[in-house]
C-alpha positions as CSV (number, residue, x, y, z in Angstrom):
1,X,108.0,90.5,76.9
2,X,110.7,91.4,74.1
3,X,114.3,89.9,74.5
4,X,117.1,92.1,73.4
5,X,119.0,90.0,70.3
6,X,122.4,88.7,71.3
7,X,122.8,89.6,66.6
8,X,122.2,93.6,67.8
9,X,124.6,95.9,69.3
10,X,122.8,98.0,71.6
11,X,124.8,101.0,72.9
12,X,122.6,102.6,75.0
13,X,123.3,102.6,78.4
14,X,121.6,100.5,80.8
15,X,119.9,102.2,83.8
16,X,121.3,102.6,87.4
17,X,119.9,100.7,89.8
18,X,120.6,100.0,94.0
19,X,120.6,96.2,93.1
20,X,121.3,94.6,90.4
21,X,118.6,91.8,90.1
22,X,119.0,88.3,89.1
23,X,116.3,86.6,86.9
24,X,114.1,84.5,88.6
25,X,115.2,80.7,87.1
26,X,118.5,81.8,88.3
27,X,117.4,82.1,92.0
28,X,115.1,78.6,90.9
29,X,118.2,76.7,89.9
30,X,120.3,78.2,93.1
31,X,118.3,78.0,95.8
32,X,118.5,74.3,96.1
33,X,121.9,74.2,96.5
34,X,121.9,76.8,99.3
35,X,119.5,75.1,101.2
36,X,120.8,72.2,100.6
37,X,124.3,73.7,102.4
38,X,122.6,75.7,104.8
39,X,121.0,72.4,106.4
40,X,124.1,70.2,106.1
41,X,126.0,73.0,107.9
42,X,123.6,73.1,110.7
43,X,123.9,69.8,110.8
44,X,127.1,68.9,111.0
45,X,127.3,72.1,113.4
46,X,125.2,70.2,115.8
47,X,122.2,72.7,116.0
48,X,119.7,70.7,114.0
49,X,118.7,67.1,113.2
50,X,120.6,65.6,116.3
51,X,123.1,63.0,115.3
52,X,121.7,61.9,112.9
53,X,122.3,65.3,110.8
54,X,126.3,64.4,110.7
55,X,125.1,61.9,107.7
56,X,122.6,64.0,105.9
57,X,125.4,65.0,103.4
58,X,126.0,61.4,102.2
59,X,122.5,60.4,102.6
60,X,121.8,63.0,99.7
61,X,124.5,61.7,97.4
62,X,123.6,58.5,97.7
63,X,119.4,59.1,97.2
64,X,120.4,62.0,94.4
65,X,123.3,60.9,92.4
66,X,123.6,59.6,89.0
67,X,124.8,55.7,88.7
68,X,125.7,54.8,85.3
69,X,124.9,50.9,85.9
70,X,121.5,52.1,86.8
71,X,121.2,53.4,83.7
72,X,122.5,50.4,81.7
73,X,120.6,48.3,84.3
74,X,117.2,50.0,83.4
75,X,118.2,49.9,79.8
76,X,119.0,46.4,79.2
77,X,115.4,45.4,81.4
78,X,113.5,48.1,79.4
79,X,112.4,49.2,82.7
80,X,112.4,52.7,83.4
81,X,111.9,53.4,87.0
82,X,110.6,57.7,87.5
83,X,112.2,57.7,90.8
84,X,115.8,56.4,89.3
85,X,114.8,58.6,85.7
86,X,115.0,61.6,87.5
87,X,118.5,61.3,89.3
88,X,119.6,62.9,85.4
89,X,118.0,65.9,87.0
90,X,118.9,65.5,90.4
91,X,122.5,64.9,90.5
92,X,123.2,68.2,89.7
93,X,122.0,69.7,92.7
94,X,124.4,67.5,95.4
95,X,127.6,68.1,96.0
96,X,130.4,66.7,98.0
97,X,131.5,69.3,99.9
98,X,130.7,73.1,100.4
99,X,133.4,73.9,97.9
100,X,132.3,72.0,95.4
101,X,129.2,73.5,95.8
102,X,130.1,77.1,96.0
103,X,132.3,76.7,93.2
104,X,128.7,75.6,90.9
105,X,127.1,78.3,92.8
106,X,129.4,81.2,91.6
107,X,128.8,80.2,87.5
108,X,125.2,79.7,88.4
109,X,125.0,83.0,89.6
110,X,127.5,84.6,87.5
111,X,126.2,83.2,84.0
112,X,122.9,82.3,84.8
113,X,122.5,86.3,84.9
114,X,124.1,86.9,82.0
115,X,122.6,84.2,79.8
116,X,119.1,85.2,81.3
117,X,119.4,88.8,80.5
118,X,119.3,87.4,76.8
119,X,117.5,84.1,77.0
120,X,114.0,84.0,78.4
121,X,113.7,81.9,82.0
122,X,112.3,78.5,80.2
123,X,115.1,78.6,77.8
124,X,117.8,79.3,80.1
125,X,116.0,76.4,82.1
126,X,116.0,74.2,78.7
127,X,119.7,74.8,78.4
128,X,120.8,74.0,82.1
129,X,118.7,71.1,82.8
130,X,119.5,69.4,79.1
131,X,123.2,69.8,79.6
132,X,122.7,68.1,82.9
133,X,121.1,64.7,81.5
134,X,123.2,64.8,78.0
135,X,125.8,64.9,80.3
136,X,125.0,62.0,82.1
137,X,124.2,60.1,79.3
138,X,127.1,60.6,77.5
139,X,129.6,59.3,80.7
140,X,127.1,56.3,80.7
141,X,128.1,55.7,77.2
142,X,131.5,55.4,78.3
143,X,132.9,51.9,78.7
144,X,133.9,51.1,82.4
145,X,132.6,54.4,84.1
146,X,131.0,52.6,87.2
147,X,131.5,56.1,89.9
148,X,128.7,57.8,90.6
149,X,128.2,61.3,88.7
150,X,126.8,64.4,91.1
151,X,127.5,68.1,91.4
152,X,126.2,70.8,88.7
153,X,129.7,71.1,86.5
154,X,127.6,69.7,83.6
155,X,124.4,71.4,83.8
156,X,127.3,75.1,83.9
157,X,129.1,74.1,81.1
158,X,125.7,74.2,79.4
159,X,125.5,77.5,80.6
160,X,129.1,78.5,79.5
161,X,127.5,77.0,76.0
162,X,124.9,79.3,75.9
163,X,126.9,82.1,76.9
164,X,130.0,80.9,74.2
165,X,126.5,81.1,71.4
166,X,125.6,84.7,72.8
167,X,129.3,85.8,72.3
168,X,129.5,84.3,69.1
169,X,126.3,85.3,67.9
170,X,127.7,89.0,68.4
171,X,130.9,88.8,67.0
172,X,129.2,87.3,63.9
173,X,127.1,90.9,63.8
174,X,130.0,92.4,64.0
175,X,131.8,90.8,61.6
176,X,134.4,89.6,63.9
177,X,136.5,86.7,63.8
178,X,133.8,84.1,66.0
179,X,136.9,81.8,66.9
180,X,137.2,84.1,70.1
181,X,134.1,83.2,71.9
182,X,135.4,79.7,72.6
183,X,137.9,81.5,74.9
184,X,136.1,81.1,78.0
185,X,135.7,76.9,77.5
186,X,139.3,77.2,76.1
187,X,140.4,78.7,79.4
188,X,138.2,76.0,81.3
189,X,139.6,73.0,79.3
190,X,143.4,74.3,80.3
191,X,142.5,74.3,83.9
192,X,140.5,71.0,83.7
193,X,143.7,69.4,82.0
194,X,145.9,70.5,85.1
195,X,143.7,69.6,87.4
196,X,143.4,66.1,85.9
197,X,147.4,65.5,85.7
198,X,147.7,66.6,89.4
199,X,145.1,65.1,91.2
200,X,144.2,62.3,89.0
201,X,140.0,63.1,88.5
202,X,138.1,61.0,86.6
203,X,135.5,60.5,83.4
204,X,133.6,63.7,84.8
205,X,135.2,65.9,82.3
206,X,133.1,64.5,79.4
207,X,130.0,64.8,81.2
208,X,131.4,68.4,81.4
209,X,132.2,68.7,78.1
210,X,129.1,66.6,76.5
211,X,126.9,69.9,78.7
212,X,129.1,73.1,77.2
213,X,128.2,71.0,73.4
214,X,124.9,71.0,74.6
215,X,124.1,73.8,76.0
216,X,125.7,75.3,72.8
217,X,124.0,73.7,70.4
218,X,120.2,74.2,72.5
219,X,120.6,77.7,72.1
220,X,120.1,78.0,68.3
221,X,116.9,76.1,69.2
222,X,115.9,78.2,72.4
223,X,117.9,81.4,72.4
224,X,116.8,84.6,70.7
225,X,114.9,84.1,67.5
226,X,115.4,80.3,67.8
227,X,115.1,78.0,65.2
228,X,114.4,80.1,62.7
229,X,117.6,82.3,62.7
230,X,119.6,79.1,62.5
231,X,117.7,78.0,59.6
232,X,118.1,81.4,58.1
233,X,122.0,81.4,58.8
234,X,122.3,78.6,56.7
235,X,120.3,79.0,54.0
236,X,122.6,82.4,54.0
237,X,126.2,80.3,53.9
């Protein structure tokens, strides 16, 4: 099936529909997390799981999260356990609250279907899930990050990356100053900072930062004419 390319400016206008659809990988990456929710709210509610339920929440995070000493445990052995491998996927898809997690599950939903109404599902899937374990990777790199990483900020920021590439992939077209697509991770970065200096978070903004890079830079690779139109865009410069 043809995707529209983010270069062209199409101006016709899109057809009315009763629903708006989202694209399938968006609903694959999303679900998850709401069943996820949906069972620890039942359980904490009291009307599944018996007591036990009360601790399914942290029973997750601890079986799902990403541990940086793991990593450089596994690393310096040269042993690379599949179940402990796959927490760089995982972790994005536990949260510690239902905040947290509605928060990921509004730019999911909110990029995810305007990144895959460009990108085609595996390479909107390429972006999300690559941000997630450069993410991880890169706060492992840091020296004296021991907390555990979870929650699906740095898989969206790859999806704010992608979306930042579609923006400034039209602008280029249009022979527009590209400077203004970084608005939205501008805007973010503002936000982060306050958040930081009032409640004090931690090394999770450059596993945040290390998935918008990464999700930015996949997208040359996987969005709309891939590879090649990078290559062409530079022999062009």
């Amino acid at each position: 099936m043809h995707r529209p390319d983010p270069d062209l400016h199409d101006s016709r206008p899109a057809p009315l529909a009763p629903l708006n659809p989202l694209p399938w990988v968006v609903w694959l990456l999303a679900l998850p997390i709401i069943a996820s929710e949906a069972a620890f709210a039942l359980g904490q509610a009291g009307l599944v799981g018996g007591n036990a339920a009360i601790g399914w929440r942290q029973e997750a995070i601890q079986r799902f999260v990403y541990i940086p000493d793991f990593m450089r445990a596994m690393w310096e052995a040269q042993s690379f356990p599949p179940a402990e491998l796959a927490r760089l996927l995982t972790y994005s898809f536990v949260h510690g609250s239902f905040t947290h997690a509605a928060m990921v599950l509004v730019f999911i939903l909110a990029l995810g279907k305007m990144v895959g109404e460009i990108f085609r599902p595996l390479a909107l899937l390429a972006v999300f899930l690559g941000a997630a374990v450069a993410g991880a990777l890169a706060y492992t790199l840091l020296p004296g990050t021991h907390a555990p990483l979870y929650g699906g900020y740095p898989a969206v920021y790859g999806l704010v990356g992608a979306f930042t590439y579609i923006l400034w992939a039209r602008l280029g077209a249009l022979h527009a100053n590209r400077a203004r697509a970084f608005t939205l991770i501008g805007a973010l970065l503002v936000i982060q900072l306050v958040f930081g200096l009032i409640f004090g978070t931690g090394w999770d903004w450059v596993a945040e930062i290390m998935g918008f890079a990464t999700g930015f830079g996949l997208s040359f690779i996987v969005g709309p004419g891939g590879l090649r139109r990078a290559l062409n865009q530079l022999r062009h410069h």
